[in-house]
N, C-alpha and C positions, 0 to 999 in steps of 0.2 A: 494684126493688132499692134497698137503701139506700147510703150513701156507703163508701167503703171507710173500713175504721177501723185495720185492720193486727191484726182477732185474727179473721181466715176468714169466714166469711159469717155476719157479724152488721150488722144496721140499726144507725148514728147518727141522734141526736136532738140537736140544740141547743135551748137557751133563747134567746130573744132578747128587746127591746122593741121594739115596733112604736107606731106612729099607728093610733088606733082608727079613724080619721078616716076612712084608708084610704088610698092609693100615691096619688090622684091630689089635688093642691091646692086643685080645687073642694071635693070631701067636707071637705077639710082644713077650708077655710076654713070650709063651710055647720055643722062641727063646734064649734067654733068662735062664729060668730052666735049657734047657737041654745043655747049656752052661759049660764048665768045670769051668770056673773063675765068670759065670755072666756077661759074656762079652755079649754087644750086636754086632748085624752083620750089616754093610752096604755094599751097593753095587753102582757101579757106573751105569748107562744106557741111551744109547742115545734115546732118544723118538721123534717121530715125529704124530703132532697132538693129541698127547698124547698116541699113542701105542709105545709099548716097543721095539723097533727093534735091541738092540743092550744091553747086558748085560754083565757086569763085574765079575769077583771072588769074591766071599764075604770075607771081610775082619774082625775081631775083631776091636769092640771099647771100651773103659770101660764106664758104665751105666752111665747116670747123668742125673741127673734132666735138662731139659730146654732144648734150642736146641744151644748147643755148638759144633760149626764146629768143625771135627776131625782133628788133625798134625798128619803127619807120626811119629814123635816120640812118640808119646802115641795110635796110632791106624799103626803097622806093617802092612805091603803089601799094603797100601793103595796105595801109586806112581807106588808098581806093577800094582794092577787091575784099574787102573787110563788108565796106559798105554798100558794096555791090551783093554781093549776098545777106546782108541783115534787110534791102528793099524789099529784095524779091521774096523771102520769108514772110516779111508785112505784108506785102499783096497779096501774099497767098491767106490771110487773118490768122496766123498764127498769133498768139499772145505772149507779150515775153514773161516768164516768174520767175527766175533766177540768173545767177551767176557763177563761173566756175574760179577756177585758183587764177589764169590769163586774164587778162582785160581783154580777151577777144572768145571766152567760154563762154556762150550764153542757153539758156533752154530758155525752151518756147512749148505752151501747150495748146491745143485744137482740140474741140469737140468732134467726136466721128461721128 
């Protein structure tokens, strides 16, 4: 079942960004190394109850300490694979109804 959304039994979707890298700071890091610049990787993916149902192109971002939201002009293709996963979302008739704190947080909800 999906999250409750407050319109009856329909699934939520969020957008989020993730670490291409993956949750744990080895992959992080070995992400990383084998990087030509050091770049790190994110990826965008829509999630529902927390599984991953919808994944983006990984894009380069340059390393930094802390968690500083990426712009497309210092993190390239990022509005591609942005947009790459808000299609595939629409294909699938999801609806969009809100917005998170990012310009790139979106929920989406579906009738089950």
């Amino acid at each position: 079942m999906g999250e409750s959304s407050g319109t009856g039994d329909a699934e939520t979707l969020t957008v989020k960004l993730e670490d291409a890298g993956g949750t744990s700071w080895w992959a992080s890091l070995l992400a990383t190394l084998s990087s030509q610049y050091g770049n790190a990787y994110k990826r965008f993916v829509g999630r529902v109850d927390g599984e991953r149902r919808y994944v983006g192109p990984t894009f380069p971002v340059p390393r930094t300490w802390g968690d500083i939201p990426p712009q497309e002009a210092w993190a390239p293709e990022m509005n591609r694979s942005l947009a790459e996963v808000l299609r595939h979302i629409e294909d699938d008739h999801w609806v969009q109804t809100g917005n998170g704190q990012q310009p790139w947080e979106f929920r989406f909800t579906r009738p089950q």
